[in-house]
N, CA, C and O atoms as a GROMACS GRO file, in nm:
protein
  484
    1UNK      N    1   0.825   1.407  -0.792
    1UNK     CA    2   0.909   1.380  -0.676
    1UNK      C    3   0.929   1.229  -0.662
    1UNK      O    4   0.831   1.154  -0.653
    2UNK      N    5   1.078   1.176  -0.660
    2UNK     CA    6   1.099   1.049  -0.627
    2UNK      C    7   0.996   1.002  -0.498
    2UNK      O    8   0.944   1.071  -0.410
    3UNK      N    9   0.990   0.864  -0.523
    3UNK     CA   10   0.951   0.825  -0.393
    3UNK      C   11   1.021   0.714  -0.307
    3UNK      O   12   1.070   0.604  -0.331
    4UNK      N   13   1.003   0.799  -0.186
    4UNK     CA   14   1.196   0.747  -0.103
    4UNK      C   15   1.104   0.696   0.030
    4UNK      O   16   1.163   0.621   0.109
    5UNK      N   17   0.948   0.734   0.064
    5UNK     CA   18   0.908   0.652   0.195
    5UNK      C   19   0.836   0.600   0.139
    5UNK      O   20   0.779   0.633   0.035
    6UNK      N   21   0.823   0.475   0.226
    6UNK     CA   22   0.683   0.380   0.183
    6UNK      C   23   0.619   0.297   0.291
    6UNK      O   24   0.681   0.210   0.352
    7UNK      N   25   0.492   0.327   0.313
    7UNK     CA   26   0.400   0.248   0.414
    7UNK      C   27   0.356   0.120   0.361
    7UNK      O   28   0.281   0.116   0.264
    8UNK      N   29   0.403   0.002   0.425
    8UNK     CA   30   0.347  -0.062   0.379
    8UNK      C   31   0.252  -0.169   0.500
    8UNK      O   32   0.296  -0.212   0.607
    9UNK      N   33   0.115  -0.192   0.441
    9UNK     CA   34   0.038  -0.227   0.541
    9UNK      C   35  -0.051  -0.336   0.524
    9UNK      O   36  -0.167  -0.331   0.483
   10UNK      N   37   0.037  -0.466   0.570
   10UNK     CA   38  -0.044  -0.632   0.570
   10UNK      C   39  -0.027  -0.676   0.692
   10UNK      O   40   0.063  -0.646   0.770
   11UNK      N   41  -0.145  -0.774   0.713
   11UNK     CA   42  -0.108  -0.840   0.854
   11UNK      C   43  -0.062  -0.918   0.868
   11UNK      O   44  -0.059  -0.981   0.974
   12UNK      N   45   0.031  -0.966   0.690
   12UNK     CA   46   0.128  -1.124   0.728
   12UNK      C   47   0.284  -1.080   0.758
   12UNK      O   48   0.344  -0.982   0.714
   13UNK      N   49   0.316  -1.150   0.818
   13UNK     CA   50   0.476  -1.083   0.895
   13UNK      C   51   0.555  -1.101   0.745
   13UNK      O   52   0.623  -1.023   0.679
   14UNK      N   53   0.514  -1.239   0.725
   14UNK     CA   54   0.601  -1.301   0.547
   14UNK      C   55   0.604  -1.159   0.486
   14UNK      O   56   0.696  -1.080   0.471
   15UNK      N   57   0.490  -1.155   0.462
   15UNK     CA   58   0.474  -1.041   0.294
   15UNK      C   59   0.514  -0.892   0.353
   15UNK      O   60   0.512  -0.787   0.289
   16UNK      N   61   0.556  -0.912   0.519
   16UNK     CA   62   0.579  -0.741   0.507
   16UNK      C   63   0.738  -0.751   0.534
   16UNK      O   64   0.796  -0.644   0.513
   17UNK      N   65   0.809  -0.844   0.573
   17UNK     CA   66   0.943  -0.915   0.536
   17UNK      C   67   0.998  -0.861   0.402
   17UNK      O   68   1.075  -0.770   0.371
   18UNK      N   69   0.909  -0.976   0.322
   18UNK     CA   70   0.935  -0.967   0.129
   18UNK      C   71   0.951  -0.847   0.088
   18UNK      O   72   1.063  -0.804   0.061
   19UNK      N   73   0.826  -0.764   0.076
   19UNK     CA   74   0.794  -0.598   0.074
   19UNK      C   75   0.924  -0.509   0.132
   19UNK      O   76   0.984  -0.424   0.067
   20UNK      N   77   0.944  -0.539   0.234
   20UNK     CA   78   1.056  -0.394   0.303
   20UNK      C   79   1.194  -0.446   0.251
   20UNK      O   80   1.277  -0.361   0.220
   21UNK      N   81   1.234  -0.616   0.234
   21UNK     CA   82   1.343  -0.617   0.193
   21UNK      C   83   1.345  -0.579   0.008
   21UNK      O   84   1.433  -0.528  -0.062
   22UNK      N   85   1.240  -0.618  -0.018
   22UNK     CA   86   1.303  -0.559  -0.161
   22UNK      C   87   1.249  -0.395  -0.184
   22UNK      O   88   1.307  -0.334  -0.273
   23UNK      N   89   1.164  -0.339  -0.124
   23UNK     CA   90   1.169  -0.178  -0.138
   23UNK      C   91   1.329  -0.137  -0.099
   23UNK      O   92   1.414  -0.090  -0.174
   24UNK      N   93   1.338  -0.169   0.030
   24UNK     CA   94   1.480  -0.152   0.082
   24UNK      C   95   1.609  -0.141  -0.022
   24UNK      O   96   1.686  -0.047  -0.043
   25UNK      N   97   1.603  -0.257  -0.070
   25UNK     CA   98   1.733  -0.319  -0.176
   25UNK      C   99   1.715  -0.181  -0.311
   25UNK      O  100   1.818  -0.140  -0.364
   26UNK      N  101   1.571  -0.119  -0.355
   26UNK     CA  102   1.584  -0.029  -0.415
   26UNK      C  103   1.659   0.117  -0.332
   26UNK      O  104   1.690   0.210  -0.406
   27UNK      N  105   1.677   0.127  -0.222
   27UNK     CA  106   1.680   0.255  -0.196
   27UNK      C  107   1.581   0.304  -0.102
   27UNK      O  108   1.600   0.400  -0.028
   28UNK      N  109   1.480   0.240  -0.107
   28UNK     CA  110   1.371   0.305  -0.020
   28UNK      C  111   1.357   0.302   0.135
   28UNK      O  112   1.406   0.207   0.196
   29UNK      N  113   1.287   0.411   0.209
   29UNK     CA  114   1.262   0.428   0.350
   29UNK      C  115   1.111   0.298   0.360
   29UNK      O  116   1.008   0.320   0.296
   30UNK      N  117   1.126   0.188   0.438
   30UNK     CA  118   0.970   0.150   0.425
   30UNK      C  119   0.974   0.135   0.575
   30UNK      O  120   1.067   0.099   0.647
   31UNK      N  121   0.814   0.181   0.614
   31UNK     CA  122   0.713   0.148   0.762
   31UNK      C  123   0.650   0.060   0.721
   31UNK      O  124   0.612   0.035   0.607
   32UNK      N  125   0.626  -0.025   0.876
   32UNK     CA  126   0.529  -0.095   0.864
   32UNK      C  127   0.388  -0.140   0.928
   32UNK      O  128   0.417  -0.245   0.986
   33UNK      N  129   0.288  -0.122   0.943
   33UNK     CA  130   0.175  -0.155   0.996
   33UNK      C  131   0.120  -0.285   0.964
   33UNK      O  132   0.127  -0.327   0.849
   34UNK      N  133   0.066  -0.351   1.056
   34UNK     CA  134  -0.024  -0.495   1.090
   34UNK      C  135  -0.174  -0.481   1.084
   34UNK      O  136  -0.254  -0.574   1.079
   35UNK      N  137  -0.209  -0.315   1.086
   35UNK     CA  138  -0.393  -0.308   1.054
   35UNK      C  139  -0.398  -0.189   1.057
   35UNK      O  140  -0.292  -0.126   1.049
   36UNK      N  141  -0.533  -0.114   1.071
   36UNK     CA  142  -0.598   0.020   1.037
   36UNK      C  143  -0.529   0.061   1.113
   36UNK      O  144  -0.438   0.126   1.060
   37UNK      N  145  -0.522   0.053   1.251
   37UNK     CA  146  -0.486   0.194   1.354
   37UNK      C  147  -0.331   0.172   1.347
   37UNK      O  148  -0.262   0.266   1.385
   38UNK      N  149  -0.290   0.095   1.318
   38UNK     CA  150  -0.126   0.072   1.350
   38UNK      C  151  -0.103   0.199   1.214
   38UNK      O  152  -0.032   0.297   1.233
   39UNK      N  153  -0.162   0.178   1.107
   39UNK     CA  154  -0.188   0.262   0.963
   39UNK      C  155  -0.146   0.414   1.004
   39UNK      O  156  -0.038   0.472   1.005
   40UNK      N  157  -0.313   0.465   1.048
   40UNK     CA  158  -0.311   0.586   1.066
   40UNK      C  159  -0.185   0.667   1.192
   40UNK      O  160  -0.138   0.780   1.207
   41UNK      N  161  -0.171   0.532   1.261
   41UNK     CA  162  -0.050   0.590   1.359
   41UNK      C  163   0.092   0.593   1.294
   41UNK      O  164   0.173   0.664   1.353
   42UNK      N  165   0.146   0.514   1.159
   42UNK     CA  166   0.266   0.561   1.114
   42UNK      C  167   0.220   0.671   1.017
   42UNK      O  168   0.308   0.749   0.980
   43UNK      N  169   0.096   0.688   0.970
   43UNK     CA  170   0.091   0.815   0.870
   43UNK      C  171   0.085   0.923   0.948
   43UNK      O  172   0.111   1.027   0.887
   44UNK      N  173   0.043   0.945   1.134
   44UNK     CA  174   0.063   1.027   1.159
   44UNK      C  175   0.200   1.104   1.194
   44UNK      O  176   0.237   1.222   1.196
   45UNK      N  177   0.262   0.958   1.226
   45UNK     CA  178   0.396   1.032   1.234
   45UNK      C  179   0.520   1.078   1.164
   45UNK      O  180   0.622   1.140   1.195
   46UNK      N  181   0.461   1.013   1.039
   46UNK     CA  182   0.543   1.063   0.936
   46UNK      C  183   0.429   1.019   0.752
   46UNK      O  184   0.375   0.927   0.691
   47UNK      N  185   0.458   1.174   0.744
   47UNK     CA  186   0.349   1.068   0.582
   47UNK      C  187   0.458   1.011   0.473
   47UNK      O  188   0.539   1.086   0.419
   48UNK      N  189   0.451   0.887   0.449
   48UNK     CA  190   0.499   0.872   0.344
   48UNK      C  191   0.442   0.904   0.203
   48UNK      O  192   0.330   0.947   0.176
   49UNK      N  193   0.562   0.866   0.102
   49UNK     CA  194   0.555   0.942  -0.037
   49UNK      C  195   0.431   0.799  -0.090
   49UNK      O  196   0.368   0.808  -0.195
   50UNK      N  197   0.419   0.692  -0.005
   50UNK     CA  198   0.346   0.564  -0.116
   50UNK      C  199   0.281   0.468  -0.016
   50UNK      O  200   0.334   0.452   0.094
   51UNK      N  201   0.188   0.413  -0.043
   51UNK     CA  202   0.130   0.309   0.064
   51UNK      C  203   0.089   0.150  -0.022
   51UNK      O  204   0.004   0.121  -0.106
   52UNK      N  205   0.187   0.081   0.041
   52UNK     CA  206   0.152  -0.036  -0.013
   52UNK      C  207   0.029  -0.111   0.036
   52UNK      O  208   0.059  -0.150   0.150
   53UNK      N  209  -0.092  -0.150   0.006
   53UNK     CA  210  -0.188  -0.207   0.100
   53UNK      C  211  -0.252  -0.298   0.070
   53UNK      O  212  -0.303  -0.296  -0.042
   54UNK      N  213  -0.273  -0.412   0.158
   54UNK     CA  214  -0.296  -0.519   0.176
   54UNK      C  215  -0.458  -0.510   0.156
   54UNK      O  216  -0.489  -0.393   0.178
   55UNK      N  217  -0.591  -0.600   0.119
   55UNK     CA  218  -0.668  -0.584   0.136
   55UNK      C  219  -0.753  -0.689   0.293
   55UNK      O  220  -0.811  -0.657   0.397
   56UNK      N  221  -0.718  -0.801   0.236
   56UNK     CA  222  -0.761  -0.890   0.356
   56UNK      C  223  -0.698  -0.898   0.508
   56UNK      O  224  -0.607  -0.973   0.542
   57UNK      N  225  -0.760  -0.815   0.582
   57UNK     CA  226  -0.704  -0.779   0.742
   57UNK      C  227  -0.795  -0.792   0.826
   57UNK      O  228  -0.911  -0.802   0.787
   58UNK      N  229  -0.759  -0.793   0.970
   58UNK     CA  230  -0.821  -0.865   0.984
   58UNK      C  231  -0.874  -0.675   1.085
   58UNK      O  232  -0.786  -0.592   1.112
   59UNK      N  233  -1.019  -0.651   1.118
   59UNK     CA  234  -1.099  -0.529   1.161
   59UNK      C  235  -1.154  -0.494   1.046
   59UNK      O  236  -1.225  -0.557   0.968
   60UNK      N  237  -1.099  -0.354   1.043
   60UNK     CA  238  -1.103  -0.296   0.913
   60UNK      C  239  -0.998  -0.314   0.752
   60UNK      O  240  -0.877  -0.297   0.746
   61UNK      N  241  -1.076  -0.345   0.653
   61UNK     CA  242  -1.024  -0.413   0.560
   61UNK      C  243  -0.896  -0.364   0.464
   61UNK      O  244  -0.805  -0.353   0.547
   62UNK      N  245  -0.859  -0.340   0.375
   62UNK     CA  246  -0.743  -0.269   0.297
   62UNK      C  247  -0.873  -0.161   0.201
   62UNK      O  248  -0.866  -0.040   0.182
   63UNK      N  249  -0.951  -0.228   0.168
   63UNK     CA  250  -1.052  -0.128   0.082
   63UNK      C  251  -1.102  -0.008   0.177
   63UNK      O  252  -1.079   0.113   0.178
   64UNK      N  253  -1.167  -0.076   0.242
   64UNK     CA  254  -1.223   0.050   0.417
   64UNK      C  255  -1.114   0.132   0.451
   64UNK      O  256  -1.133   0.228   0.526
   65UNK      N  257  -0.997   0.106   0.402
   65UNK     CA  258  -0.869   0.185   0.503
   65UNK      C  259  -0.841   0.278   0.354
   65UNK      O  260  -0.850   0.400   0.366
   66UNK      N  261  -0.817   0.238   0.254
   66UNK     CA  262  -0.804   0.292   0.144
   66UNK      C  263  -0.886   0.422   0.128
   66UNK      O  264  -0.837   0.532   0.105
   67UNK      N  265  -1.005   0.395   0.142
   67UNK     CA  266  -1.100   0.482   0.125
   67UNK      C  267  -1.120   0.599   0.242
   67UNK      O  268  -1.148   0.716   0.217
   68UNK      N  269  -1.099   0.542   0.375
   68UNK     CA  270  -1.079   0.679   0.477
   68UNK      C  271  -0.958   0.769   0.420
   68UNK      O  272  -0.955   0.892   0.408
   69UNK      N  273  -0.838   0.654   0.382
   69UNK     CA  274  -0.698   0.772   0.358
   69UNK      C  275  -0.738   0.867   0.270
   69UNK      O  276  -0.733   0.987   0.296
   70UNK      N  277  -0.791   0.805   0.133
   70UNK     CA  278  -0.786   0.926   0.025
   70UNK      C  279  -0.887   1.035   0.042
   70UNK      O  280  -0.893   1.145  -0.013
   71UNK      N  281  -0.967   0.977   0.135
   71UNK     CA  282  -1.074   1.101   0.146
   71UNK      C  283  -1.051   1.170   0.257
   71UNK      O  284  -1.146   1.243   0.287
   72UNK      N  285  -0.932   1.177   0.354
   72UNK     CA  286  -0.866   1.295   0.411
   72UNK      C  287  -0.829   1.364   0.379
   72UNK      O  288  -0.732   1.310   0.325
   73UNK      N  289  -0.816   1.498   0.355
   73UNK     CA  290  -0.745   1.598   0.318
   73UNK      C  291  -0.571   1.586   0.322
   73UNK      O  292  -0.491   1.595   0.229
   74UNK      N  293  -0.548   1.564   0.462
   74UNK     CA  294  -0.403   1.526   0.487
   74UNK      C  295  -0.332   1.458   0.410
   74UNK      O  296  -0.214   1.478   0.379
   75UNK      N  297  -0.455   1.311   0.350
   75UNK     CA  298  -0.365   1.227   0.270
   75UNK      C  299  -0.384   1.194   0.172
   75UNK      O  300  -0.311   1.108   0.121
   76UNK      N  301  -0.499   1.253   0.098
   76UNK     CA  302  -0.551   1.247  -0.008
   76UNK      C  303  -0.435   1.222  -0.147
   76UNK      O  304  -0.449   1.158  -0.252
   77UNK      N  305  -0.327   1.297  -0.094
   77UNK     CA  306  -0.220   1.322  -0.232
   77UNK      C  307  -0.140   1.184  -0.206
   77UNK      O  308  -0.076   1.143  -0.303
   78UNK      N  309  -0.134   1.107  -0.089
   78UNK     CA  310  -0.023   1.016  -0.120
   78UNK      C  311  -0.116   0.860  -0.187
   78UNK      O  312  -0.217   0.803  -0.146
   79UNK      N  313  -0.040   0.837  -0.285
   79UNK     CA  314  -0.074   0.721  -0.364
   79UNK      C  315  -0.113   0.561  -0.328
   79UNK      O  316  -0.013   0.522  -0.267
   80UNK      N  317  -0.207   0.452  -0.335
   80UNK     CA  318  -0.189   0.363  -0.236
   80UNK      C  319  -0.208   0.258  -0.372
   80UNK      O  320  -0.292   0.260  -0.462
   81UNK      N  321  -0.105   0.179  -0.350
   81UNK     CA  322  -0.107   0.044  -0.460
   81UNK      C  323  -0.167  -0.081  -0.363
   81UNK      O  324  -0.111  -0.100  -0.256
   82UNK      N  325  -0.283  -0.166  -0.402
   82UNK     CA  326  -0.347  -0.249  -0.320
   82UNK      C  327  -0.223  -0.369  -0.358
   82UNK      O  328  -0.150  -0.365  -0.457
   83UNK      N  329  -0.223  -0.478  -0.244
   83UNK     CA  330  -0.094  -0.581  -0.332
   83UNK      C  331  -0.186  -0.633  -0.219
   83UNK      O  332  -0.198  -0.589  -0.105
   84UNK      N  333  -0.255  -0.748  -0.286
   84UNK     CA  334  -0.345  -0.853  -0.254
   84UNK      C  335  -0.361  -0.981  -0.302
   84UNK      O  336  -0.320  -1.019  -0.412
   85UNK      N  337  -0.412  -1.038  -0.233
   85UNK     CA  338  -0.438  -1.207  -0.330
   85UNK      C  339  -0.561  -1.193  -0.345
   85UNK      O  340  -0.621  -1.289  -0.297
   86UNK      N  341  -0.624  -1.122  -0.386
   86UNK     CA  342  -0.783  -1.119  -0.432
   86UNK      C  343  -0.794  -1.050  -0.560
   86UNK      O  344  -0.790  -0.930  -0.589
   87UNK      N  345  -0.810  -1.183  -0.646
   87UNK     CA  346  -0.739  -1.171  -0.810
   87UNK      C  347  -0.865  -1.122  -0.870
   87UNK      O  348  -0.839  -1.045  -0.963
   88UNK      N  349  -0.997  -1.139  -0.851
   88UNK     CA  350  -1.085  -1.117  -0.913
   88UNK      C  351  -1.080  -0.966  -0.974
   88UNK      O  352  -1.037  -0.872  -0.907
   89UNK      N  353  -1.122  -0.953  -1.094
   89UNK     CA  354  -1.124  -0.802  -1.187
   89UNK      C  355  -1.263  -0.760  -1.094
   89UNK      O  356  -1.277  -0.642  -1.130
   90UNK      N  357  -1.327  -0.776  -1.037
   90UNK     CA  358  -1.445  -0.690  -0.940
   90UNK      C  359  -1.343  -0.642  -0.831
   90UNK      O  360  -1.377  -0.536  -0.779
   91UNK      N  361  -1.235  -0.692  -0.789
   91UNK     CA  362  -1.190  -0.666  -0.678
   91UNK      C  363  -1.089  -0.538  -0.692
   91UNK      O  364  -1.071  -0.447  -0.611
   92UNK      N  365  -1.021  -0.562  -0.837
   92UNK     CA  366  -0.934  -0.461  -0.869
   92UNK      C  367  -1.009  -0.357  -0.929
   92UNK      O  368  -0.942  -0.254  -0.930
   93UNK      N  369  -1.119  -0.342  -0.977
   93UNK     CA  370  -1.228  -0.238  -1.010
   93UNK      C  371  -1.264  -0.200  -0.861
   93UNK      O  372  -1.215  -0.093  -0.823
   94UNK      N  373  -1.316  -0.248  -0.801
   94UNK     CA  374  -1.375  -0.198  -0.654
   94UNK      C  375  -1.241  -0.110  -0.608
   94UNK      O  376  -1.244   0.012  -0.621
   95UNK      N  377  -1.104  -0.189  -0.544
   95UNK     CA  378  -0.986  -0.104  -0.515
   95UNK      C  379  -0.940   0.026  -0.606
   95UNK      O  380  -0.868   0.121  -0.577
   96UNK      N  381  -0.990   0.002  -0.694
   96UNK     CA  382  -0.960   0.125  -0.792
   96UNK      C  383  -1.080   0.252  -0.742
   96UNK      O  384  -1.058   0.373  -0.734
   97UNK      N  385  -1.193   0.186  -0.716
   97UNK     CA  386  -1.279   0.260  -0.711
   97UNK      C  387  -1.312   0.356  -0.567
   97UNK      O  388  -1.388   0.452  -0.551
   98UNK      N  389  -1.205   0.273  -0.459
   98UNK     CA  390  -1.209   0.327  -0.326
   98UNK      C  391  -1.073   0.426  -0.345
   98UNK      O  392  -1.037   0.468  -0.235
   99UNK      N  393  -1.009   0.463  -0.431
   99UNK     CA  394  -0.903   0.584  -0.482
   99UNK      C  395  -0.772   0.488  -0.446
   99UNK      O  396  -0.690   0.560  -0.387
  100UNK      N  397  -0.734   0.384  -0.456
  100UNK     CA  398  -0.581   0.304  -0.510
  100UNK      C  399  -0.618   0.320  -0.658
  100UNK      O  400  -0.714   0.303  -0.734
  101UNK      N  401  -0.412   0.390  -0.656
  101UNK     CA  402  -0.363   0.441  -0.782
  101UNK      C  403  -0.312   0.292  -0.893
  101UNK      O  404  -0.301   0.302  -1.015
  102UNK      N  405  -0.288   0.171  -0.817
  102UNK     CA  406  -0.268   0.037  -0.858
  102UNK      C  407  -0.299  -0.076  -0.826
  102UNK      O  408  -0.338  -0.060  -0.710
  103UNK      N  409  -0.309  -0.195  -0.853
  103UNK     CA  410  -0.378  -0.320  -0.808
  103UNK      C  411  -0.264  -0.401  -0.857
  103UNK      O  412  -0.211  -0.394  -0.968
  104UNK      N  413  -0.229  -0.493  -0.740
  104UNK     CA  414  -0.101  -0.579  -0.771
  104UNK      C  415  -0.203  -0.728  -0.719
  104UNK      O  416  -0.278  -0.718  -0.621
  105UNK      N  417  -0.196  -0.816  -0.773
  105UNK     CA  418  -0.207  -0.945  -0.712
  105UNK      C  419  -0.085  -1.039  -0.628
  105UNK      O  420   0.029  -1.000  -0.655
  106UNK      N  421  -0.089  -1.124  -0.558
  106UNK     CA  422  -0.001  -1.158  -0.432
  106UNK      C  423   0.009  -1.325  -0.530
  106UNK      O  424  -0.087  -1.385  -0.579
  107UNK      N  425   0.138  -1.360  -0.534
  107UNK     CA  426   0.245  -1.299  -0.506
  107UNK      C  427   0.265  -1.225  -0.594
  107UNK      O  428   0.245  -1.237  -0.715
  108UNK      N  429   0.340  -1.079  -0.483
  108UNK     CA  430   0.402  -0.944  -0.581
  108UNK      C  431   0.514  -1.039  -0.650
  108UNK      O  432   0.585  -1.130  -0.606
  109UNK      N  433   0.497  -0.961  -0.810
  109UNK     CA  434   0.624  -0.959  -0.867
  109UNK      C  435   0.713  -0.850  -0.866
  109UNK      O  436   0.665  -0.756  -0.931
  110UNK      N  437   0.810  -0.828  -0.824
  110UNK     CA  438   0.895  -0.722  -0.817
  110UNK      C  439   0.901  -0.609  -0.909
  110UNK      O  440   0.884  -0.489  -0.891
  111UNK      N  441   0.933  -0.684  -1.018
  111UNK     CA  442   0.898  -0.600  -1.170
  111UNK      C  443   0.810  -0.539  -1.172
  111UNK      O  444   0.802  -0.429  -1.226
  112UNK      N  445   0.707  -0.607  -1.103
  112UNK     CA  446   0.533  -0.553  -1.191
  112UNK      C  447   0.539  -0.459  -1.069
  112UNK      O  448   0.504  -0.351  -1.116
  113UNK      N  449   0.565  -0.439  -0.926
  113UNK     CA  450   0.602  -0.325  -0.862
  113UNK      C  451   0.662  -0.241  -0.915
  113UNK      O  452   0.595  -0.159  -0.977
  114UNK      N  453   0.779  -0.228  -0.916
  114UNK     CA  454   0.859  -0.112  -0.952
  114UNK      C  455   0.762  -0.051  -1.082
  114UNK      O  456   0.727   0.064  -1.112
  115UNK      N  457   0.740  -0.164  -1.131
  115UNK     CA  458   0.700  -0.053  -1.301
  115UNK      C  459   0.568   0.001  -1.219
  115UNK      O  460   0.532   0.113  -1.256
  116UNK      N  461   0.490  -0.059  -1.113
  116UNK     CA  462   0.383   0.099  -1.074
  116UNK      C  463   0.432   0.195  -0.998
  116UNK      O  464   0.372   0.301  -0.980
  117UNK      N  465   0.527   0.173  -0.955
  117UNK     CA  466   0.581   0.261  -0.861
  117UNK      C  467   0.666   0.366  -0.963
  117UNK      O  468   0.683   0.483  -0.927
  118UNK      N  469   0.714   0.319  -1.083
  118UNK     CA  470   0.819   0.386  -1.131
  118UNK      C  471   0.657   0.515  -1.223
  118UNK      O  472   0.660   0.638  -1.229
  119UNK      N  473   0.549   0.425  -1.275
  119UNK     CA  474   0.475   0.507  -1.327
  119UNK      C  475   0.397   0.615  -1.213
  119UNK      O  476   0.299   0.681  -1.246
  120UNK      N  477   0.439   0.619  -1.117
  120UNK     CA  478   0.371   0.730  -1.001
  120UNK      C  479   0.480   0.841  -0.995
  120UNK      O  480   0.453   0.958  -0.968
  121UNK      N  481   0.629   0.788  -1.029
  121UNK     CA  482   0.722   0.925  -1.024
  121UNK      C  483   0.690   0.965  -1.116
  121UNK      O  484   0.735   1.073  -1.156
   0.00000   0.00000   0.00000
């Protein structure tokens, strides 16, 4: 199944700007959240097909939030690509390890998006 919604969830206004205008420019539906509960309140009201997620926030973290989603039942199936500035290979092993399907480092490259996004359809 294409994927036509997308959550995407950082607490910098910039990178969630960048993010929705170029998901957008593909075609895509994108939400947006500023932290955990803002999170679970657009997944409740609508689940999207993809979750873009930030790790450094400020409560609860992008890894902590990662790890409640996939281990819900509800949301277990939708996919979450971390897009972070925390370059370290422990960090993208750890995000991998809390169930994100990809690890992007900040700044996103567009390309290197789409091609994870294109490998999840």
């Amino acid at each position: 199944m294409p994927i036509q919604k997308v959550l995407v969830v950082d607490d910098s206004k910039t990178e969630l700007m960048f993010l929705t205008d170029l998901l957008q420019k593909k075609g895509m539906q994108v939400r947006t959240a500023e932290n955990a509960d803002e999170a679970f309140r657009r997944l409740a009201e609508e689940k999207p097909d993809l979750i873009l997620m930030d790790v450094v926030m400020p409560g609860q973290n992008g890894f902590q939030l990662t790890r409640a989603i996939t281990r819900d039942p509800q949301y277990a199936d939708v996919p979450i690509i971390m897009c972070t500035s925390k370059n370290q290979e422990t960090d993208r092993v750890w995000g991998m390890r809390q169930g994100a399907r990809g690890y992007i480092t900040k700044p996103v490259d567009p390309s290197e998006l789409q091609a994870k996004i294109d490998a999840l359809n």
